[in-house]
C-alpha positions, 0 to 999 in steps of 0.5 A: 433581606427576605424573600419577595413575597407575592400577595395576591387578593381575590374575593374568589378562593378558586380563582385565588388558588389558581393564581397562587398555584401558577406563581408557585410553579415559577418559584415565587412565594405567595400569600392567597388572601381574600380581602383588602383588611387581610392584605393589610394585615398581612404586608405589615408582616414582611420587609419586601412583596407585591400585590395582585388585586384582582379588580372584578371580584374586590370593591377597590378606589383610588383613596385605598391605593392611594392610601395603600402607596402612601404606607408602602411606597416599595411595594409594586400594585398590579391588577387583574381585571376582565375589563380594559377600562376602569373609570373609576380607578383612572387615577390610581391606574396612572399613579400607582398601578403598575400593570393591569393584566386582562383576564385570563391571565397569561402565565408569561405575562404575569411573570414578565410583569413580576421580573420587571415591577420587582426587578427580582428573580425567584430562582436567584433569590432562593439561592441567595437566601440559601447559600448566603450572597458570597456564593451567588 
């Protein structure tokens, strides 16, 4: 099993890169995008990840959510969103997105999430994926 990957896809390169930056620092592998075709075209390439979509600078709907958990049931959704409320993604807030972070994003609280949604530790992975499982 590989390495959990952590997609984050925002519109705004810096913004991107910040977060991206920030997971990195906690151990975690990230994969900056600036899409939702990119994010597609990507997850296709890996067996395990999760996905922040940052929902002020991306145009996402319940249909693409819904779509995207039909194709990747595994993988955990969480958002990043200036606003508390999103009308238009009541569903999908309900039904697939696992979280919804408020911006600025807090560190603790995005790795919190992480650890949780995808039930994964960075550190622990790395030395699994290194050593093999015997030596864990």
């Amino acid at each position: 099993m590989g390495r959990l990957i952590i997609f984050v896809v925002d519109a705004d390169k810096e913004q991107c890169g910040k977060l991206c930056s920030l997971l990195e620092q906690e151990n975690y592998e990230t994969v900056g995008l600036h899409s939702l075709p990119n994010l597609e075209e990507a997850i296709r390439k890996t067996s395990r990840g999760a996905v922040i979509l940052d929902l002020d600078s991306l145009t996402v709907d319940n249909r693409f959510i819904k779509e995207f958990k039909r194709q990747y049931p595994s993988v955990p959704i969480m958002a990043l969103s200036s606003s508390s409320y999103h009308p238009e993604l009541e569903q999908s807030m309900s039904d697939h997105i696992c979280a919804c972070f408020k911006k600025p994003p807090d560190p603790d609280e995005i790795i919190y999430g992480i650890k949780g949604f995808c039930q994964t530790d960075p550190i622990q992975e790395k030395h699994l994926t290194e050593e093999g499982p015997e030596h864990a």
